[in-house]
N, C-alpha and C positions, 0 to 999 in steps of 0.2 A: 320388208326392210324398215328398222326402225324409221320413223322422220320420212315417212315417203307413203304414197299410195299407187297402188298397182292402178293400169286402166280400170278390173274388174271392182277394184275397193272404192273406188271413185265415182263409177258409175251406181253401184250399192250404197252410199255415201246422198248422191245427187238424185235418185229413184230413178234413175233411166238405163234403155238398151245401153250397155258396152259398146257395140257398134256405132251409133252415134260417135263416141268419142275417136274412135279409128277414123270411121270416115272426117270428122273433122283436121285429123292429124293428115289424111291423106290428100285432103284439099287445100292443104296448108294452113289452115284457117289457127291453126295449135300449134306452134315452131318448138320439137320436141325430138329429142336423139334418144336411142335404147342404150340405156346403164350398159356401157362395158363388161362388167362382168356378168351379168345376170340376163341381159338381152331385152330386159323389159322394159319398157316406159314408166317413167317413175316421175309422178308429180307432188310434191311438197303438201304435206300433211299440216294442213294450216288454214284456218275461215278463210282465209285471199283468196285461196284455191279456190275453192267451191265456192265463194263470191262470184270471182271471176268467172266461170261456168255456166254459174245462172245468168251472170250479163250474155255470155255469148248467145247461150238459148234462146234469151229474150227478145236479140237484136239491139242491147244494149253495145255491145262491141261487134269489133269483126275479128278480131286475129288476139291469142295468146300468145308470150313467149315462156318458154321452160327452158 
C-alpha cells in the first residue's frame, strides 16, 4: 500500500527477523490494529518509523504507538 509498510517491508527495511516485530506487537511493546481492509499491520513509510525501531531495539524506548 502506497505510504505504508507491511511487517515484512519493515523488517527488510530495519535488516531484521519479521518475528521480532510480531513478537514485539504481541507484548504490546508496538500498539498497532490490522488495516480493515487488508488485515495487515501497516506502519507509516517514513525515517520516524525506522527511527523509532532502532530506538526500541536499542532500549532507547519501550512502547510504540501506530
Amino acid at each position: 500500500m502506497p505510504g505504508y509498510l507491511t511487517v515484512s517491508q519493515l523488517a527488510t527495511a530495519l535488516a531484521i527477523n519479521p518475528q521480532w516485530i510480531y513478537h514485539q506487537i504481541k507484548r504490546g511493546a508496538v500498539a498497532i490494529t490490522r488495516d480493515g481492509a487488508t488485515g495487515l499491520y501497516l506502519f507509516p513509510d517514513a525515517p520516524e518509523t525506522l527511527e523509532a525501531f532502532g530506538q526500541l531495539r536499542a532500549g532507547q524506548r519501550t512502547e510504540l504507538s501506530y
